[in-house]
Structures are given as structure tokens and as C-alpha cells.
N, C-alpha and C positions, 0 to 999 in steps of 0.2 A: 610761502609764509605759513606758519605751524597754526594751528588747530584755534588752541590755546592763547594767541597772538589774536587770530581774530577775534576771539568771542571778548577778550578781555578790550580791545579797541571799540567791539556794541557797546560794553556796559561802559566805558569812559564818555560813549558820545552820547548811550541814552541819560548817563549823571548831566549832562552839559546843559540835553537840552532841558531837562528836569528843571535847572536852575534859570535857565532863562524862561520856561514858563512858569514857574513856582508862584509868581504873582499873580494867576492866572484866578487861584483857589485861594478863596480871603482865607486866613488864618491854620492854615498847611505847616506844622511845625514837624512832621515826621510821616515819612511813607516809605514800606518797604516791601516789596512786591516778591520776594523770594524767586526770583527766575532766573538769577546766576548759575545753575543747577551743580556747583562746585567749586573749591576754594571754602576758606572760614571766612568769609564777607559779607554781611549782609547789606547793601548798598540801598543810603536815605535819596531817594528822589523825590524830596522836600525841596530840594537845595539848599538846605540849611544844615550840611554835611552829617548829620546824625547816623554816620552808619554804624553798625552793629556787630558784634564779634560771636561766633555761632559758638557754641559748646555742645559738642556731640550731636548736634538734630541732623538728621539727614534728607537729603534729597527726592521727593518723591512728585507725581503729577500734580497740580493744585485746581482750584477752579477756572483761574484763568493762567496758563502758560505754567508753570511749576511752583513747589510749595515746601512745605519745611514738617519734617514729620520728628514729633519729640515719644520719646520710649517713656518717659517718667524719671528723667534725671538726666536732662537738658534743656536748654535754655539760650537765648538772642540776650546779648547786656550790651544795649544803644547807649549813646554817646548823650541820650537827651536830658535834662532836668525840665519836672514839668513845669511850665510858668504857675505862674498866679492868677486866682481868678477864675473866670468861664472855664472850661473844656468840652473835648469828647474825644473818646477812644471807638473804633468799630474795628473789626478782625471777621475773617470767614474761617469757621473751623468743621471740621468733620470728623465725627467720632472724637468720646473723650474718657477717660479718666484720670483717676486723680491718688499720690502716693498718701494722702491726706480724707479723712473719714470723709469730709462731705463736698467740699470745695474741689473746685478745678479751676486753676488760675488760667486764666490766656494772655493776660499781660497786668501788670503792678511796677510798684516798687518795693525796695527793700524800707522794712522799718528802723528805725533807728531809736525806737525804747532805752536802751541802755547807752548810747551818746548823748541824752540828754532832751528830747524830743524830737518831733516832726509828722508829718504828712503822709497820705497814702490815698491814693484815689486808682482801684483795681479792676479789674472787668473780667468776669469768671464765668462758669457755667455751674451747676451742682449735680450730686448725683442723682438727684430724683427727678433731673430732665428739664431743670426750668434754668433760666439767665438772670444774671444777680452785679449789678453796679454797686461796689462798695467803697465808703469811705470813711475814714478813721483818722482823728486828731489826735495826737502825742498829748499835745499841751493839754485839752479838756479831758482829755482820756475817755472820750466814747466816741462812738461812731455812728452808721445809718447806713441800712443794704435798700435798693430797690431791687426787686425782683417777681420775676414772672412764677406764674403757676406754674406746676409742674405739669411732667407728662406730656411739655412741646416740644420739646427736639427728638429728631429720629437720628441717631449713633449713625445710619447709613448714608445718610444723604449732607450734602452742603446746607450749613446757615451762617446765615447775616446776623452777628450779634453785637452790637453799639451803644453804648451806655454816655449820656449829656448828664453836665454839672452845669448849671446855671446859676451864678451869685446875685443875690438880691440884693438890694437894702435892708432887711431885715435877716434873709433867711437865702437856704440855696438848696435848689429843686433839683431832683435827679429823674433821672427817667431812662428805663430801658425799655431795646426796642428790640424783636425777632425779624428777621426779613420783612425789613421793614414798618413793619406794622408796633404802635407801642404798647407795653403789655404792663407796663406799672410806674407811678408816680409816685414820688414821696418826696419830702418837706423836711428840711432841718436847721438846725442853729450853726451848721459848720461853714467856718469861712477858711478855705484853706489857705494860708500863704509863706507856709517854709517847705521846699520839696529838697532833703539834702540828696535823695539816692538818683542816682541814673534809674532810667528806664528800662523792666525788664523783661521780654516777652516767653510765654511759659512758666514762669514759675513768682510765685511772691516768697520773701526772706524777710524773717525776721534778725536783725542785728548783724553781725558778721560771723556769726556759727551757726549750728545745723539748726538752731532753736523756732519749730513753728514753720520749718521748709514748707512747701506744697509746688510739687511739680504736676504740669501737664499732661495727659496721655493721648495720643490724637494728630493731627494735621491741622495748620493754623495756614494762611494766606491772608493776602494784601491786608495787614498791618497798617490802620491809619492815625494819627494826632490831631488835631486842632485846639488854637488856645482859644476857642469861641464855643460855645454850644448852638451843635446843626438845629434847623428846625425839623418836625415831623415832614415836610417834604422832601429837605435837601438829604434826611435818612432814606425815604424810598426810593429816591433816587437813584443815592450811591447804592443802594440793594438793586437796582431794577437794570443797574450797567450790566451784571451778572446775565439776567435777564431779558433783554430786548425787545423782546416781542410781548412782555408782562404777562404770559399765560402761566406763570407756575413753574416753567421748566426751564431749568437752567442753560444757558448757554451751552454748554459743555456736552450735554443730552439732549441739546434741542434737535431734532430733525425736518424740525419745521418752524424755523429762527423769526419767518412773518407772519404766522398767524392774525389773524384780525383780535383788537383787543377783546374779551371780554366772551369768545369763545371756549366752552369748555374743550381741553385735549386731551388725548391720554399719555401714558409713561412716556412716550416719544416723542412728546409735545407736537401731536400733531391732532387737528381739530376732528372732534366729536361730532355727525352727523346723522343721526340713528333714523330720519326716512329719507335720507338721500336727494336731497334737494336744496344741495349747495348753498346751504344756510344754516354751519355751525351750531350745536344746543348751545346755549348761553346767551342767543341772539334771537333763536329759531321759538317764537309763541306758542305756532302751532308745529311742534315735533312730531306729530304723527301724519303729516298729508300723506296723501295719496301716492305712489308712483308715477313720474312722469308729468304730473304737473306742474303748469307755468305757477309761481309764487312770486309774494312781494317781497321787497326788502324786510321783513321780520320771519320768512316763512311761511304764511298765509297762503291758502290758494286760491288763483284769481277765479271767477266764474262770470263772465263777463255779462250772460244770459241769462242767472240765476238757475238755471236748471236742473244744479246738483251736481252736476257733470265740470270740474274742471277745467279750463281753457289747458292743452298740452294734451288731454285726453277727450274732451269733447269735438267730435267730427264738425259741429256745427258751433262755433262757440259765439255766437252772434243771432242763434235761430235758438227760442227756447222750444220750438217744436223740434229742430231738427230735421227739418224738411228737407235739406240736403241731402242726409242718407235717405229721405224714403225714395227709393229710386225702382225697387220693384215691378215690375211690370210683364207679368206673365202672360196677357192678354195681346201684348203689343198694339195698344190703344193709347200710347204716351199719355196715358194717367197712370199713376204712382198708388200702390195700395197697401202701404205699411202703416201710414197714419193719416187715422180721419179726419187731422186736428188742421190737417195741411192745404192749400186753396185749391192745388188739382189732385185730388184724393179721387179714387175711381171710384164710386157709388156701387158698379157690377164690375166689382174683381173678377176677370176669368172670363172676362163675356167683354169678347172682342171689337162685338156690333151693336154693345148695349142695350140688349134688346130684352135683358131677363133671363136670355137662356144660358147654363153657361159655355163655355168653348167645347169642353170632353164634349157635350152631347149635343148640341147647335148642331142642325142639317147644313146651314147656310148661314157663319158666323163671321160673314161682311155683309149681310142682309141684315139691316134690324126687321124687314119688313117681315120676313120669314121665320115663323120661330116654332119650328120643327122640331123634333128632336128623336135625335138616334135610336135603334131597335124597330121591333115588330111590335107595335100594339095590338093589332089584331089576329098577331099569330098563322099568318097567312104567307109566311115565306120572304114578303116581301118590306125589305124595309121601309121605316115611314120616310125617308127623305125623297124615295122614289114611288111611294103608293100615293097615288093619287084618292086612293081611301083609306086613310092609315088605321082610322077606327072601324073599318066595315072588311072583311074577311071575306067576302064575295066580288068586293071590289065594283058593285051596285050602284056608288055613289056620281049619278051623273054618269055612267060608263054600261053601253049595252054590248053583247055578247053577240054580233052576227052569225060568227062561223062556227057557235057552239064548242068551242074547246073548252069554255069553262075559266074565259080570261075578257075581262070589259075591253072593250076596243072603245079606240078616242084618244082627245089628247089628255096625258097625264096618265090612262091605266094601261090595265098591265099587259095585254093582250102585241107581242110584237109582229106579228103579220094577222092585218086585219083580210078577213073574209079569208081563212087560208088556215083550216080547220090543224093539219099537220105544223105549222110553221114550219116551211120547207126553208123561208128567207133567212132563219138564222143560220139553217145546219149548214153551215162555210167551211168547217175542218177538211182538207183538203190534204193528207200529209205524205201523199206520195207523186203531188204535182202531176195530176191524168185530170185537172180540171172536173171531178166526179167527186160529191158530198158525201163523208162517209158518218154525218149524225142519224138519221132514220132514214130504216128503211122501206117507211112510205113514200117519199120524197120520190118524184121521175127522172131527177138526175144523180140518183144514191148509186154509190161506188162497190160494187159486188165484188170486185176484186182489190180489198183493203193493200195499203202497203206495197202496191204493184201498178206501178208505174207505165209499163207495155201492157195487162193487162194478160198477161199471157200465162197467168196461175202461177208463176212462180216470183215468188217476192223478191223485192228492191233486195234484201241487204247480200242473197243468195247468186243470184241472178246474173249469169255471166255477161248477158247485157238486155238493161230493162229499158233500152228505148226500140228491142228490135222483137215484135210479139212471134215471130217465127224462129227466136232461137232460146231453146228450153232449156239449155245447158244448164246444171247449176254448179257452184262455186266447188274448189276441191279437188280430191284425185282418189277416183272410184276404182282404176284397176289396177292404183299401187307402182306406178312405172314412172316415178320423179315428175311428172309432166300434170299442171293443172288442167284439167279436164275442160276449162276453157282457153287452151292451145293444144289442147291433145284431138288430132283427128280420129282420134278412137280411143275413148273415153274409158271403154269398157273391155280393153284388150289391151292387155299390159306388154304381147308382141308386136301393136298397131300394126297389123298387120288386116286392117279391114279397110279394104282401099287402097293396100300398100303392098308391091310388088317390089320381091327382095332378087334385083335383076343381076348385081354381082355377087351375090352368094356370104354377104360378110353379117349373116343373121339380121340385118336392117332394114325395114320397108323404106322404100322410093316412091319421092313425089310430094305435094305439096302439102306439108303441115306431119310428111312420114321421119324416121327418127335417124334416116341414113343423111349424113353432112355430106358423103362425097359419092354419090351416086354412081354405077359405073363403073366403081374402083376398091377393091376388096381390101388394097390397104390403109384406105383412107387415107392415103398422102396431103391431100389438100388440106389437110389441117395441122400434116407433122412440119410446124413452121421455128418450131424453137432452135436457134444459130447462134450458141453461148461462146463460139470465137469468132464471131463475125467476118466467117470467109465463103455468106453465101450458100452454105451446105446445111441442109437439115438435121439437126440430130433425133428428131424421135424415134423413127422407125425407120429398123437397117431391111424392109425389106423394100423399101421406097429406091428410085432410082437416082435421087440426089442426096441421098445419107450420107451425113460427113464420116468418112471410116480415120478420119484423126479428130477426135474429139476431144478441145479446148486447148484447139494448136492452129492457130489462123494459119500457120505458110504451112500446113500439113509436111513437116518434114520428119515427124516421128517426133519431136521434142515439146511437149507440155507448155502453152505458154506461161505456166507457173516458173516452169525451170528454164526456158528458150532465152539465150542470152539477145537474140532476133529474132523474133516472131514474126516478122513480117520479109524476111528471107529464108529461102527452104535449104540455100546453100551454106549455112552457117548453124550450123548443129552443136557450138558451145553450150553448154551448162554455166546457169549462174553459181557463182564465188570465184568463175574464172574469166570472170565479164572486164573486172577491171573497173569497174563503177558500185557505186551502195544503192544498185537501184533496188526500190521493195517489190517483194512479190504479190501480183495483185492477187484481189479475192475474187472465185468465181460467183459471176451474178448468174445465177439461173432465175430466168423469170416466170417458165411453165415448170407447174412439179406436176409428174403425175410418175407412174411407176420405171417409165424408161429414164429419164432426168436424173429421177433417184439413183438410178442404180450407176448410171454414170460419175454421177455424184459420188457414189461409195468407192468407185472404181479408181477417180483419180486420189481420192480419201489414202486408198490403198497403197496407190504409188508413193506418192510424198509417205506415209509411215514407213517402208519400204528404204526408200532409199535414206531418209534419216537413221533405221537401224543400220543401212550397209556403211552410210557415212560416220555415225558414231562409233562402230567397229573397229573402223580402218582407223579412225582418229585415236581411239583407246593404243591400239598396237605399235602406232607410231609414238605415243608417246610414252611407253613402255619401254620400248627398246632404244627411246634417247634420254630416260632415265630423269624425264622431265615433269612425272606426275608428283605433285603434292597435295597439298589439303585443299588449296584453293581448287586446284584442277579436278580435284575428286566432286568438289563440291556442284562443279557446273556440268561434270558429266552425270552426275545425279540428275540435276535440275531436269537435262536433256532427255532422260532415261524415263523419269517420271511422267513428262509432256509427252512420251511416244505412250506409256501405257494409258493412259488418260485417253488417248487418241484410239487405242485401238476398243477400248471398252466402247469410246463415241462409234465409234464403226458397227461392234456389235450388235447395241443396239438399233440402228437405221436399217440392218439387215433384217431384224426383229419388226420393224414398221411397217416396212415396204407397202405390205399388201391391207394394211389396218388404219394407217395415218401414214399416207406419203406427203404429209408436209411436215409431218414432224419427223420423218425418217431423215427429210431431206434437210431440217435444220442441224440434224445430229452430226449428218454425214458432211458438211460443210462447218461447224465445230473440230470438226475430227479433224478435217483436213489444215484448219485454221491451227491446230494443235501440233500436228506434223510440220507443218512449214514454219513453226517457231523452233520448233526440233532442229529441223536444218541449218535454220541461220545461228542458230548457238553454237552448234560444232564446226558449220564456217569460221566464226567468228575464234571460237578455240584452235584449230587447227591455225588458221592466220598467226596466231597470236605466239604460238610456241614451233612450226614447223622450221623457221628461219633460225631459229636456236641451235645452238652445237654444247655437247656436252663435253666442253673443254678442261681436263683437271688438272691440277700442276703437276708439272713430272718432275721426282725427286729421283728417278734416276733413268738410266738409258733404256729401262724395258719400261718403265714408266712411259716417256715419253713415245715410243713404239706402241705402248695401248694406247695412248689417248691419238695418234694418229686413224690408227686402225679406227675408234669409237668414231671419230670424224669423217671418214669414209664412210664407214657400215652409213651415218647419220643419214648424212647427202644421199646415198644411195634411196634409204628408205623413202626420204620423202618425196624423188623424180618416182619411184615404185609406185609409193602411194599414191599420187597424185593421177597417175596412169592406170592404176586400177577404179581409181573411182570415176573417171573418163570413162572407162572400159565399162564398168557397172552400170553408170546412166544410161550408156547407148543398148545395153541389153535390159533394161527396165524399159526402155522404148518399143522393143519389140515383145515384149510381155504385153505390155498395154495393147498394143496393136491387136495384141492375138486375144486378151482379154474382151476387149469392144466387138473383135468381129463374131466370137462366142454369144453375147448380148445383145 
């Protein structure tokens, strides 16, 4: 269903119901709400069919739902004649002028002067801002305005303006009213009762030409009739529908539609509360309370205890002392010392044991009995909490001096060992645990040898041991030979050679607490225990009779167990990449470094770089001559190339350590080796990768195909060659090593 289709079936069913409640509103002869927003119709929901025929006004928002906005030369001509008698017209307009010097019509009729007479009862606004009910009799030829002061309408905003004719017995009263409110009465002899013209909204006409036109300028809304004159309430009313909440601010702009009556708001119609305590100005007495405080229904604040103090803000609002908060109590006597006004108020703030004195200087401030106080009054050293003469400086009071130290003896003075001239009984410092006093050295049990525990002249902290007085060693190393002089049996001989009988000739004294480890044996074998291929054999030193002479080759068969495809058989002298398995080459763990290790170290360092350059050689020529190197191949013969030189730099300098830092030679030198044996498995790895390759080319003709035979031969050939020389190469790098280690 089209647009246009519904909205025309709202306004048919809002006419229906219009007429079935029309009855509703005593004497409702014309109402037209302009909210059809299109079409020339203006539709009477009177029910008393009065609709109206628009002439050029157009469409625009109004104050309630839409409204009718007229330029100055248009106009609504309803269907209405006014009755006879009472009336009232009201209209809401906003902004006006007028084609006409002083008047601005909102709704009339046309006069009829030249047919012969009639009637006109009009409802206008003027230009000096005031509302003006007029009406004018044909037959008597005069007429009577009611109208407001001026300088009440604001051109921006909506007003209610409603003009009542009231017929008397004598006379008929007019009165206009501004939203609501009425702002002028007046009195006259007119009784209207011939109305020839229809009713016409926007503009009044005189006769049927242009004579005495006055058009509208402005927005007019809900257009009302009645053949009865409203009262002053049933006006504010119909103005206060607009309105709902009756603060001032229109519906339309209200933000705050429920306001409470009679609160002020501002532009947004929303309530005024300038000390914030949810009681509106216009209602609020006292606008100025305090923050926070509990108020009454007018704004007041409540004080429940009169004390000045607000209830909301008041801690005690039921105490006008406020004894609640006096809770202070710095004495910790649970009396309260902030106010004296209060029933447990503390009389001696600060005086624990009430006793006068206060805590700072109270000797004894849970004694009231005692009431001492802190310092030396008589300047005698001694404080008054413990002088038992606090005002007497000789300390005389009551207290005599037996043993002449110049201290009262007794209870309470000062004197701490009576009859005992020295006071031996205090001097207890004791800080080197020899049970000997080291305060004076009058005392009979005074410690002559402070700090010294054996007693044996040389002090605790020095003292190679201070529970034994017959050994005088002290802490250190006097002849510079590694060895603390408390485990050096010659302290002062950095050959210890005092007491120490060098019986195998290896520069070393022999015997107990001397510097030889293996007595008896010039090459100190007993200690060459490092077996870094765990087959039982020593490697330190080749001049020992169990020195392994295959060093880091458990089955000793000449092959490396880096390289040993079985290490644990001497009859299987494979090289690994021809194992037949991805197994990895392990790292050697040496776990003693000192300079034989190292040099071992560097030795196999050497082999692996070794045969990585013999193997990437042989791996370059083979794939040269099967015409198989490209970018890629170049790239990881690089890689390979790189990691040996890397490798051999690690070499050189371990060579450079040896005798300076053999454990950092020996990290070098196992780096290195680490470096070589990536070496190798890359050009395994390439060689794998391209030797089973043939460089087969298409033969376009019969010597074509005769080369590319021959290139497939030569191929094959190379790689059983190659393959058998680098067999051939490992087995003669086995006997280098060999001859290498027994050199070393």
C-alpha cells in the first residue's frame, strides 16, 4: 500500500474519531490542527465538517506535530459562518508580520461594507508586539479592539493567543488573553448577529477586491472556535496542553516534560537548583544551604542539635557537644581530650597515669604513685628515673660510699658493685669468648690478650686457628706459592721444600702437607686421569704407561670417534656420510683442561678443518666436471667455505691461549672444531645431493648423442674416483693424527 494511501486513511480515521468525540468539548464549532503536512486540505476535527481550503501556506514543524507557515499573501477560507452570540477564537503563532501598516491578522472575516452590511469579530496580533480582539458592526458603523500592551510577544518563540466575546444583556465584553494569562478587558454596545462571510485564517478582507487586504507573516497552529466564551481557566488550560509540566517551557523544548510545579527552570525546562539540594529555586526558601546537607521539604536545613552544624554534615547530629568525634586519646587512658564539654574529657591530656606528669617526661607513666620525670637535674650523669638522688649530684641522699669510688651504695644509688672500689662485676665484655673481661684493667680476671681467643698473640679474625695456643700461623700466603700458609707446610718457602724431600726428582717436596701429588713417580701419572673416549686409557700425559696414543677414538682403530662409523669396533674403519644412517656427530666433552687437553683439543680442531677442506675440494671438482654447479650450489659452497675459515681463525687463536688461559684456548678450540664439523656435513650433504645426478643433454644429432654418452661415463667414473679418494684421504688423515698426538 502507497505512502500516500496510509496517511490519507490516519486523517479519515483521525476525522471519525474527531466527530464521535466532538461532544466531548461543549461548544467546539471549528478545530484544525494543520498536521496533514500535504495536500490543500485543512481537515475540521470539530466534526462539524468545517474544513478549509489552504491558498499557498506551506508546510512547516508547528508546536504540536506540524503547522502552516503563511509568506504574506496566503491564507485557510473554512467552510465556517460564525454563529450568533458568545464566541472565542485562540490560534498559537510564532513570529509575525503584516502586508498591512499596523495589524497582523491570525484569523477574521471578510467584511461586507459594500453588500450592504454585516459582522466581523477578528483576532490579530500588531506590530508593536501586543494581541488585539477586534470587532466591528456594518450596521452601527463602529467597532471596539481589546488589546494587550505592547512589547509581549517574542517573534521567536510560541504563543497562545485567544480572544472571548461575551454578549450580555446590555452590553458584550471582550477580553484577550497571552498564554494564558489575560491581559485586557473592554466593554461595548455591540451585539453581533449577521456573519455573511466564511471564516478565514491569516488574513482579513474587506468586500470582494483588494480593498483594506491585511495578510499574515508567520506560523499559525491548532486553530480553535467556540460559539460560547472560555473562561479564564478553561484559557489556561487549553495554553498549559502545550505545556504540561506548567514551568514555562513548551512541550516541544521541554527536556524535562515533569518538572515539579512551580519550580524555576532554565531554556531546557529543566529545574533550577543553585545549592544543590534537590529542592528546585521557586520552592527552595533557603537557596543558599550548605553542601551536603539533610533539608526539609522547602530547602531548609535540618540541625537536629542546634549546633550550627547541619544534620548530613554534622558527625554527631543528635550531640550538640559532639562527643562522638572527641575520640583522641593520645595518652591511651580511654579518656577523650578534644572537648572539655564532654563527660569523659581527660583533665591530664598526655598523662597516662594521671598523675600531673605528662607521658614525654613521666619516669614511670603507669604509676601515678611516681612522678619523676626525665633528664638529669643534678647534672650528675645520671638520670632522675634511676638516681635515687635526683636533686643531689653526689648522690649523698640516704646512700654511703663504702669502697670509696665516689658512687653511694644501697638500694636505689648509683654505686653498681658495692664494696668493689674497681667495679670488676660490671666489666662482662667478653668478645672473643676466652671467658676473660676485657672493661679494666684493674679487674683479676682482665683479658691481656683482647680479640684472641687461644690466647696465643695472635687475633681471632687472623688466626689459622684460635682454639689451638701452640699454632701461631696466621691467615694468608707469605711465600707467594698458591698455597694458604694455613695448609702450606712451609709457609715461608715457596719450594716447601722444608721438611720436604723431592725423592723422584719432578721439582716437588714429598710427604705430608708437601706439594708432590704422586710421590715416587716423576710423571705424576696418578693424576693423568682424563679418558675423553672412554676406553680406559689416559690422555694426559704420553709419557705415562697407560696414555691412550688414539686419542678420542674408543676402539683405537685410527678413526676419530667424530668420524668412526663404529666406534666401538676397531675392525670397521668406515667414515661417516658412508654409514648409511643421519646419525650426528657427537661433541667432544673434555672435562679436565689444562695444557695437554688443549692441545688435543686443537689437534682434532685440526683434523675435522682438514678434512672438510679436502672434502669440499673434491666435492667442488666433481661438480665441475658434471657441469652441475649453479647459483644455488655456489651459494652453499660459500656457506661451507666460510665455516672452515671461521674455524681456522678459532684454531688460531687457542694456539695463542694455550699457555695464558687454557680454558679459554680450550673453548676456542672446540668452537673450531664445532665449526669444521658443520663444514663437513654440508658438503656430505651437497655431494649426496648432486653426485647421483648425470648430465644428460638432448642429442640433435649422432656426435651429439656420442658426447652426451661419453659426459655420462666420464660422470660415473668421477664420482666411484671421488668417492675412493676421499676413503683414501680419511685413512691418511688417521695416520697424521696418529703421528700428530705421538709428537704431543
Amino acid at each position: 500500500m502507497k505512502t500516500s494511501n496510509i496517511i490519507l486513511l490516519i486523517f479519515v480515521f483521525e476525522i471519525i474519531l474527531s466527530n464521535l468525540c466532538a461532544s466531548e468539548e461543549a461548544g467546539l464549532v471549528g478545530e484544525w490542527h494543520f498536521n496533514e503536512t500535504d495536500g490543500n486540505i485543512a481537515y475540521d476535527f470539530s466534526g462539524n465538517g468545517n474544513d478549509g481550503t489552504i491558498n499557498g501556506a506551506s508546510w512547516v514543524g508547528g508546536v504540536s506535530g506540524s503547522a502552516l507557515s503563511f509568506d504574506g499573501n496566503d491564507y485557510v477560507n473554512t467552510n465556517l459562518h460564525l454563529p450568533q452570540g458568545s464566541k472565542t477564537v485562540e490560534a498559537w503563532i510564532k513570529g509575525f508580520g503584516t502586508t498591512y501598516s499596523t495589524e497582523c491578522p491570525i484569523a477574521g472575516e471578510r467584511w461586507y461594507s459594500a453588500a450592504g452590511g454585516g459582522e466581523q469579530l477578528n483576532l490579530g496580533v500588531k506590530t508593536d508586539e501586543s494581541a488585539m480582539l477586534y470587532v466591528y458592526s456594518e450596521d452601527k458603523g463602529s467597532g471596539v479592539n481589546a488589546v494587550s500592551d505592547s512589547n509581549i510577544l517574542d517573534q521567536t518563540k510560541w504563543h497562545h493567543i485567544a480572544g472571548t466575546y461575551e454578549v450580555g444583556d446590555t452590553d458584550a465584553v471582550l477580553k484577550i488573553y497571552i498564554d494564558g494569562t489575560l491581559h485586557d478587558t473592554v466593554h461595548g454596545p455591540i451585539d453581533i448577529d449577521n456573519h455573511i462571510s466564511t471564516y478565514l485564517i491569516g488574513v482579513w478582507r474587506r468586500g470582494t477586491g483588494a480593498v483594506g487586504v491585511r495578510y499574515f507573516k508567520g506560523v499559525i497552529d491548532e486553530v480553535r472556535i467556540y460559539n460560547r466564551a472560555l473562561t479564564a481557566t478553561e484559557i489556561s488550560d487549553r495554553y498549559y496542553q502545550q505545556d504540561m509540566d506548567r514551568d514555562g517551557v513548551l512541550n516541544i523544548n521541554d527536556q524535562c516534560p515533569n518538572t515539579t510545579a512551580k519550580c524555576e527552570v532554565d531554556s531546557s525546562g529543566c529545574p533550577l537548583d543553585s545549592d544543590n539540594d534537590n529542592i528546585c529555586n521557586g520552592i527552595d526558601t533557603c537557596p543558599n544551604t550548605p553542601l551536603n546537607c539533610n533539608v526539609s521539604s522547602t530547602g531548609c536545613k535540618i540541625d537536629s542539635d542546634s549546633d550550627g552544624v547541619c544534620n548530613g554534615v554534622d558527625p554527631c547530629p543528635n550531640d550538640l557537644e559532639d562527643c562522638c568525634t572527641a575520640t583522641t586519646d593520645t595518652d591511651n587512658d580511654s579518656l577523650q581530650e578534644s572537648n572539655s564539654n564532654c563527660p569523659n574529657y581527660d583533665s591530664y591530656p598526655n598523662d597516662h597515669d594521671n598523675d600531673g606528669v605528662v607521658s614525654s617526661v613521666d619516669c614511670d607513666d603507669s604509676d601515678a604513685g611516681n612522678t619523676k620525670t626525665k633528664g638529669d637535674s643534678d647534672n650528675d650523669g645520671v638520670d632522675n628515673c634511676i638516681d635515687s638522688c635526683p636533686n643531689d649530684a653526689g648522690n649523698q641522699c640516704g646512700c654511703v660510699d663504702h669502697d670509696g669510688d665516689g658512687l653511694g651504695e644501697g638500694a636505689g644509688c648509683r654505686d653498681p658493685c658495692s664494696n668493689d672500689k674497681d667495679n670488676c662485676c660490671t666489666a662482662i665484655t667478653d668478645t672473643d669468648n676466652d671467658g676473660l673481661q676485657e672493661n679494666n684493667v684493674n679487674c683479676p680476671n682482665y683479658d691481656n690478650y683482647l680479640n684472641d681467643h687461644d690466647n696465643d698473640g695472635v687475633i681471632s679474625s687472623v688466626d689459622c686457628d684460635d682454639s689451638d695456643a701452640g699454632n701461631t700461623k696466621t691467615k694468608g700466603d707469605s711465600d707467594g706459592d698458591g698455597l694458604n700458609n694455613c695448609q702450606d707446610s712451609c709457609p715461608d718457602d715457596a719450594n716447601n721444600q722444608c721438611g720436604c724431600v723431592d725423592n723422584d726428582g719432578d721439582g716437588l717436596g714429598e710427604g705430608t702437607g708437601c706439594a708432590d701429588p704422586c710421590p715416587n713417580d716423576r710423571d705424576n701419572c696418578c693424576i693423568a686421569t682424563t679418558d675423553a673416549d672412554n676406553d680406559n686409557l689416559q690422555e694426559n700425559n704420553q709419557d705415562c704407561p697407560n696414555y691412550d696414543n688414539y686419542l678420542n677414538d674408543h676402539d683405537n682403530d685410527g678413526v676419530t670417534t667424530l668420524m668412526d662409523c663404529d666406534d666401538s669396533d676397531a675392525d670397521n674403519v668406515k667414515i661417516k656420510g658412508d654409514c648409511g644412517d643421519q646419525e650426528q656427530i657427537p661433541v667432544v666433552n673434555v672435562t679436565v683442561v689444562n695444557e695437554i687437553t688443549v692441545i688435543n683439543t686443537i689437534t682434532i680442531a685440526n683434523e675435522t678443518i682438514f678434512s672438510a677442506v679436502t672434502t669440499i675440494n673434491e666435492t667442488r671438482r666433481y661438480l665441475n666436471v658434471s657441469e652441475e654447479v649453479n647459483l644455488e650450489v655456489e651459494e652453499k659452497i660459500k656457506e661451507v667455505e666460510d665455516l672452515i675459515e671461521r674455524a681456522k681463525e678459532k684454531i688460531a687463536l687457542a694456539n695463542s691461549l694455550i699457555n695464558t688461559d687454557p680454558k679459554r684456548a680450550m673453548d676456542e678450540a672446540e668452537e673450531s672444531n664445532e665449526l669444521a664439523e658443520r663444514a663437513v656435513k654440508l658438503t656430505m650433504e651437497l655431494s649426496k645431493n648432486y653426485k647421483t645426478k648425470s648430465s644428460v643433454l638432448p642429442a640433435t644429432s649422432q656426435s651429439d648423442a656420442l658426447v652426451s654418452e661419453t659426459e655420462e661415463f666420464s660422470g660415473d667414473t668421477f664420482k666411484w674416483t671421488g668417492i675412493a679418494g676421499i676413503v683414501c684421504f680419511i685413512i691418511l688423515t688417521g695416520i697424521l693424527i696418529f703421528a700428530a698426538r705421538k709428537k704431543y
